[in-house]
C-alpha positions in Angstrom: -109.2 -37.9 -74.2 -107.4 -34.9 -76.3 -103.9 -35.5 -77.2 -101.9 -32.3 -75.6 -100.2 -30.0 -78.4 -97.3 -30.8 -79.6 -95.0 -28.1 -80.8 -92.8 -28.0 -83.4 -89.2 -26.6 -82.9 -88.1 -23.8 -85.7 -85.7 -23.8 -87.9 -82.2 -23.9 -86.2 -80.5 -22.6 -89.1 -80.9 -18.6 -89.0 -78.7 -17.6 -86.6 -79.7 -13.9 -86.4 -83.9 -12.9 -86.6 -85.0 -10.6 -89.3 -86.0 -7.9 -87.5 -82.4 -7.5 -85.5 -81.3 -7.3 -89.2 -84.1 -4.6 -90.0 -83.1 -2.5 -86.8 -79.5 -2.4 -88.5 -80.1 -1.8 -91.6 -83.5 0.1 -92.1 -83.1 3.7 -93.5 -86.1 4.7 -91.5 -84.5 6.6 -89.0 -81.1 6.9 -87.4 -81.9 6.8 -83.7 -79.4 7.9 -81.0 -78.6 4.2 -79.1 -80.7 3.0 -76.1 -83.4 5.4 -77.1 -86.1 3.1 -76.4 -84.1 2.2 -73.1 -85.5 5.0 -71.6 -88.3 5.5 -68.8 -90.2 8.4 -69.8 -92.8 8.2 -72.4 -92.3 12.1 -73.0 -88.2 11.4 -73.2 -88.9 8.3 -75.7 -90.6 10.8 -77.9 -88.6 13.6 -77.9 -85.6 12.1 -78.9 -87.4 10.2 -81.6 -89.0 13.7 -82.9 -85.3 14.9 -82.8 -84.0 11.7 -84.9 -86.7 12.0 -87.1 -86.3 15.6 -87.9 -82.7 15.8 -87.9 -82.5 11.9 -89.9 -81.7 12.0 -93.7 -82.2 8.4 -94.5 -86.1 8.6 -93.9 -88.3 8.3 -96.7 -91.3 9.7 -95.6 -92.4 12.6 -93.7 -90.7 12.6 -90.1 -93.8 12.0 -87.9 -94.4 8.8 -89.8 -91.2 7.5 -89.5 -90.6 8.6 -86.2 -94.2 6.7 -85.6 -93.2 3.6 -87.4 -90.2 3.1 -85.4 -92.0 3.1 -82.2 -94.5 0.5 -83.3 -92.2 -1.9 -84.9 -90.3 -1.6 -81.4 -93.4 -2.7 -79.9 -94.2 -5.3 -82.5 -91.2 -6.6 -81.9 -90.5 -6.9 -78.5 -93.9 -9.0 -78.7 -95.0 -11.3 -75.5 -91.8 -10.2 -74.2 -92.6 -7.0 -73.0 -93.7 -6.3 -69.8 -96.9 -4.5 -68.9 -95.4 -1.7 -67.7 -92.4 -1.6 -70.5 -95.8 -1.8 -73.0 -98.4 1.2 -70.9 -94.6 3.2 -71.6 -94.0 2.9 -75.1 -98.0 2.9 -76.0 -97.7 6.2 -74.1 -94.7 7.2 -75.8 -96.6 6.6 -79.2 -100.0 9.4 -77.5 -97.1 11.7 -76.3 -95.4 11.9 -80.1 -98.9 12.9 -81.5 -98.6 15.6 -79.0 -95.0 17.0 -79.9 -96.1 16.7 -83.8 -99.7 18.2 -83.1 -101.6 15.2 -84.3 -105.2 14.3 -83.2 -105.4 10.3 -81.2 -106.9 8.3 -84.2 -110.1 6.8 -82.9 -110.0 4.1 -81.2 -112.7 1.5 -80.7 -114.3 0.3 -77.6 -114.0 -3.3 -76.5 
């Protein structure tokens, strides 16, 4: 008979995670609040193309950033994130291509 899994508790001691603290204080972008709040892929990307463009504490060339931003939101929202919430954001990520005129990388069949 298998013994069942046991799972070991984290560390109680950090009181806030890192990547709260990297939202705050990362000079990718500065992003107009509740941006990723929204509903609309097309209105996800938009204003991040406007942040990006418009953003002076970016480091690299404004589709990138705005492009990083997006997948560390993802990344970071994890298991949490609902289907739906995810299918919004991954379109959000095809519809940012669009408004910077990038080609879809290709992508794999599974």
């Amino acid at each position: 008979m298998k013994k069942a899994a046991t799972h070991t508790p984290r560390r109680a001691t950090r009181r806030t995670r890192w990547s709260a603290a990297v939202g705050r204080s990362s000079n990718a972008l500065d992003l107009k609040p509740g941006i990723f709040t929204q509903r609309s892929a097309r209105a996800i990307a938009a204003s991040l193309k406007r942040s990006a463009l418009a953003s002076h504490r970016r480091k690299s060339e404004p589709f990138r950033s705005a492009m990083s931003m997006l997948s560390y939101q993802i990344n970071r929202g994890g298991r949490g994130l609902t289907r739906e919430r995810r299918r919004t954001l991954e379109r959000a990520k095809d519809e940012l291509r669009r408004l910077f005129h990038r080609r879809a990388p290709s992508r794999a069949r599974r």
